[in-house]
Structures are given as structure tokens and as C-alpha cells.
C-alpha positions in Angstrom: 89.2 85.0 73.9 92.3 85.4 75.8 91.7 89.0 76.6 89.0 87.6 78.7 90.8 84.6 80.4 93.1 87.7 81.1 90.6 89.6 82.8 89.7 86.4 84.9 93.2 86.3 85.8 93.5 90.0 87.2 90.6 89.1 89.1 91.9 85.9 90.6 95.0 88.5 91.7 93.2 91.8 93.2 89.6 101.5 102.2 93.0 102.9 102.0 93.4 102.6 106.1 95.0 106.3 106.3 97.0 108.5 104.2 100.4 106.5 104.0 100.8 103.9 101.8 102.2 100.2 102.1 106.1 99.4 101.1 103.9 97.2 98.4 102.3 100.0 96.5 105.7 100.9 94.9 105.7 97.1 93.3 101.8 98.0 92.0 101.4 101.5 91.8 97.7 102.5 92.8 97.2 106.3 92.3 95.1 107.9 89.4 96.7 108.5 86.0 99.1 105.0 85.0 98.4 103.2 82.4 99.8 99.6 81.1 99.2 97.9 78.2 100.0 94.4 77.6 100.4 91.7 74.7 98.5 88.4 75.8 99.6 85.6 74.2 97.9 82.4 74.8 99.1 79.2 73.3 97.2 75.2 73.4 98.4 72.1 73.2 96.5 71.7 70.0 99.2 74.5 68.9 97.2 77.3 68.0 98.1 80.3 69.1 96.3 84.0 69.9 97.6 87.3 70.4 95.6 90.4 72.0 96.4 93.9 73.6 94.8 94.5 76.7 94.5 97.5 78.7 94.8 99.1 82.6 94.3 102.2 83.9 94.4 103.5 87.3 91.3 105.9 87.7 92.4 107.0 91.5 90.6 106.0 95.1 87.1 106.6 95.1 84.2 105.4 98.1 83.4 102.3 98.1 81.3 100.0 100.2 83.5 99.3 103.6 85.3 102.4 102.7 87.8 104.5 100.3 89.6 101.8 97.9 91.8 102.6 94.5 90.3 101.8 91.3 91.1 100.3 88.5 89.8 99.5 85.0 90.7 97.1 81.8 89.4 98.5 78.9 87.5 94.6 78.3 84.8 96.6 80.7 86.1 95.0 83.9 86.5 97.4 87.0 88.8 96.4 90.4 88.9 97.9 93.9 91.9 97.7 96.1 93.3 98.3 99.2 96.8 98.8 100.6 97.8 98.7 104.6 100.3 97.4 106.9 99.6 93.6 105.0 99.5 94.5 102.0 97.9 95.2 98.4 94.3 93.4 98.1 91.4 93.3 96.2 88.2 94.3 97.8 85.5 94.1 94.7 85.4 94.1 91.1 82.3 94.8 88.5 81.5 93.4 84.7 79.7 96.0 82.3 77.1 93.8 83.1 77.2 94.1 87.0 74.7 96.9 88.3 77.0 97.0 91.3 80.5 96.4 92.4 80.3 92.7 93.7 82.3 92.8 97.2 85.0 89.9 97.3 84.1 87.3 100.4 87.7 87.9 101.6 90.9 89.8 100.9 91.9 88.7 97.7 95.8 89.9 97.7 97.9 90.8 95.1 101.2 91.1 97.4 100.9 90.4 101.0 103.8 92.0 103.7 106.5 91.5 104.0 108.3 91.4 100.6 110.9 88.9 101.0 111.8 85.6 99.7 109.5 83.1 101.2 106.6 85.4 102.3 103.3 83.4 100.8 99.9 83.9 101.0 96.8 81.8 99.7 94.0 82.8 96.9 91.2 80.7 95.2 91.4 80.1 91.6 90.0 78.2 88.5 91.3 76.6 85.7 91.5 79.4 82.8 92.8 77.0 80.3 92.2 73.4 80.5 89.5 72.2 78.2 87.6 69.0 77.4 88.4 68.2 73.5 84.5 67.7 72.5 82.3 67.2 76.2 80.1 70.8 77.0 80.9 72.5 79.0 84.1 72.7 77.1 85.5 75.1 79.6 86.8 73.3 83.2 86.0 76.3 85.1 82.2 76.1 84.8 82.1 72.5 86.1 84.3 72.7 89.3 84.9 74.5 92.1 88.2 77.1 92.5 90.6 75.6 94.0 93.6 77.2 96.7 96.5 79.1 94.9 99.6 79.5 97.0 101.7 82.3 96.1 104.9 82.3 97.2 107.7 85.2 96.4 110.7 83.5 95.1 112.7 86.3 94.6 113.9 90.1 95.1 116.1 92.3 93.0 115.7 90.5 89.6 116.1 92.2 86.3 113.9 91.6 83.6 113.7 92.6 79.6 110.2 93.2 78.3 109.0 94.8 75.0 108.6 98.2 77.7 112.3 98.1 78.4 114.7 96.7 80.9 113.9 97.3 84.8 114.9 95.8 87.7 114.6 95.9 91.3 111.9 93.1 90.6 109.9 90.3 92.6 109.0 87.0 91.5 106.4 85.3 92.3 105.2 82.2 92.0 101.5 80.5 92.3 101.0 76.9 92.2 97.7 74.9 93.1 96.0 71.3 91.6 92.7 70.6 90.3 91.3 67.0 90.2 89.7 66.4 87.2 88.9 63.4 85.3 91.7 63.1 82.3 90.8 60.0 80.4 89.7 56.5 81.1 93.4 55.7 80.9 94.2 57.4 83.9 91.3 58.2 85.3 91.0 61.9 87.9 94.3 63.1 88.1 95.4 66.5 90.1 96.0 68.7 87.4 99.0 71.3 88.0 98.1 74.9 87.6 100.9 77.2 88.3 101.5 81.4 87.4 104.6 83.4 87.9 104.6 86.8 87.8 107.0 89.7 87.8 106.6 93.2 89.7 109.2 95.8 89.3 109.4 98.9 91.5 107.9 102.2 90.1 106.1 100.2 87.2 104.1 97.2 88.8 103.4 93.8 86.7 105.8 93.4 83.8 105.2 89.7 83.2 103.3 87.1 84.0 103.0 83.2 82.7 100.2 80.4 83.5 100.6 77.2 82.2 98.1 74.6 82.5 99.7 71.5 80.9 96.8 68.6 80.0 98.7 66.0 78.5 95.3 64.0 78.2 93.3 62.5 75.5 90.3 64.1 76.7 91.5 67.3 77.7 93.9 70.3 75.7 95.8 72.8 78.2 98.1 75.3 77.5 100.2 78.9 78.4 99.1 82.7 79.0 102.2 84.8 78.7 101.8 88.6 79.2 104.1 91.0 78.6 103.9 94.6 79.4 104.4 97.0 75.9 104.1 100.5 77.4 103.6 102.2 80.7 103.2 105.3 82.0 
């Protein structure tokens, strides 16, 4: 469902070290009480098409293992812990309904890393949400190779954006691109697969937007686009 490719992708992008808070949180607001909810469309190359409304609340910081870190929960029954310092905004853990426990993240998995300004990058693993094999099980690319290294890169500051939630601006873009070798077709064989995500944070509000497109263009294989869009906030 794409409310659960959506969930995979908030995980792919997630001990408050004192009492201030990082220039970042006011891009992706942290503290108890906000609430977004988005329309997540997701349309394949086969050209069908799915829409679903998805969720996020901020439930406020809370003890966690390796410290205090700021929750937060999509109502698919996925939970997220973050942290915000002098580098930035990063995930920490996250938990399925099905998890006992919060599962720790290896590493920092950052949302925005310090300092804000066009060109600052940072690097997160990632899967293929998308891609497909037409009729070959596993059907899903993701459960036969390994992530791969996203590179995020903020493109730019100050943009204004229109959503269904209402103009804002004083926005960032950012932009995420990695490649994925898989095999396409015996036409042309492995091929590095382009997956790429941009996404828009406007101050006071946090993620507005955000596209992934996963283009196939195979025989064997049928990609497509995510595209969310915030609805309402508060």
C-alpha cells in the first residue's frame, strides 16, 4: 500500500543534548502537540494510480535508550525517535506495532544536517520503495538487495511553495539521489537504477512536500512516483 512505502520512507529520513534547540528544529518542529496530515499519491509505469491519507503526530521527548529523544508517531502504527544538537535533526530509533522494543538505528540517520545552506549534504542508506519485477517473487526489489547510499544535498533556501495546506515560504529544498544495480532485462542486462527524492521544509511547519521517483523503463521491471503533499497542520 502506499501508506506503507510512505512509512518506509519517513524511516529512511529520521537525547536532546541540553535544553536549546538546533537552528533545524524550526524546519521540523519536534515538540508535543503538531500534527500533519498528508495525501500520498503513488503512481506506476503500468499507470495505475493510489491515493491515501497518512498521519503524524508529535507526542513530545520522552527517555529513550542513549538518552531523552522526541517522538513521533504515524497513525500506520509506526513510532520514530529523534534528536536535535549542534549537527542537526536525526533519527535515533523507530518501532512497528509489531516491535516489542524500539529498534536503535546503527548510526545517525539525519533528517537535516547543519548548517542549512545551499550545498550542505549528508549521506543515508536506502532501498528501492518502488521498483518491481513485472512477474519474478519477490516482486518487491527491496527484499532482494542491499540499501544502498542516498546523498542529500540542500539545493535551495527561501523558496515558496503552494500545497493543498496553503502557501508558505521561507522553505528548503532538498534533494536525494543514489543508484541501485539491478538486473533490467536480458536486453540490457544490470543497469544502475536512479532513485532520487526531493523534499520541501518550510519554517514553523516542517515537510510540505516530498517526490520519489524510481523510473524502470525495463521489460522486466515497472517503477514509478510517490508525491506527498501536506493537507493540514497544526
Amino acid at each position: 500500500m502506499a501508506g506503507a512505502r510512505f512509512v518506509l520512507l519517513v524511516a529512511a529520513l529520521m537525547a536532546l543534548t541540553g535544553c536549546g534547540k538546533a537552528p533545524a528544529t524550526g524546519y521540523f518542529p519536534l515538540e508535543a502537540g503538531h500534527r500533519w496530515t498528508y495525501d500520498v499519491k503513488t503512481e506506476r509505469e503500468n499507470n495505475s494510480v493510489e491515493h491515501e491519507t497518512v498521519t503524524l503526530r508529535t507526542l513530545g521527548s520522552e527517555s529513550i535508550e542513549g538518552g531523552s529523544a522526541w517522538r513521533r508517531r504515524s497513525e500506520t502504527g509506526v513510532d520514530y525517535w529523534l534528536r536535535t544538537d549542534a549537527s542537526g535533526i536525526y533519527r535515533v530509533a523507530s518501532k512497528s506495532d509489531l516491535d516489542a522494543d524500539p529498534k536503535p538505528d546503527p548510526a545517525p540517520r539525519y533528517v537535516l544536517k547543519l548548517p542549512l545552506t545551499v550545498g550542505s549534504n549528508w549521506a543515508v542508506p536506502t532501498t528501492a520503495y518502488l521498483l518491481q519485477r513485472r512477474q519474478e517473487f519477490p516482486r518487491e526489489i527491496r527484499h532482494s538487495h542491499a540499501p544502498v547510499s542516498m546523498v542529500y544535498t540542500i539545493e535551495a533556501t527561501g523558496e515558496k511553495l503552494d500545497t493543498p495546506a496553503g502557501r508558505f515560504e521561507d522553505c528548503l529544498r532538498v534533494r536525494g539521489e543514489a543508484r541501485m544495480r539491478v538486473f533490467a532485462d536480458p536486453v540490457s542486462g544490470w543497469r544502475d537504477m536512479p532513485l532520487s527524492t526531493t523534499e520541501w521544509y518550510c519554517q514553523g511547519v516542517g515537510l510540505v512536500r516530498l517526490e520519489r521517483q524510481e523510473p524502470a523503463r525495463s521489460t522486466f521491471l515497472v517503477g514509478g512516483v510517490i508525491t506527498m503533499e501536506l493537507m493540514s497542520w497544526q
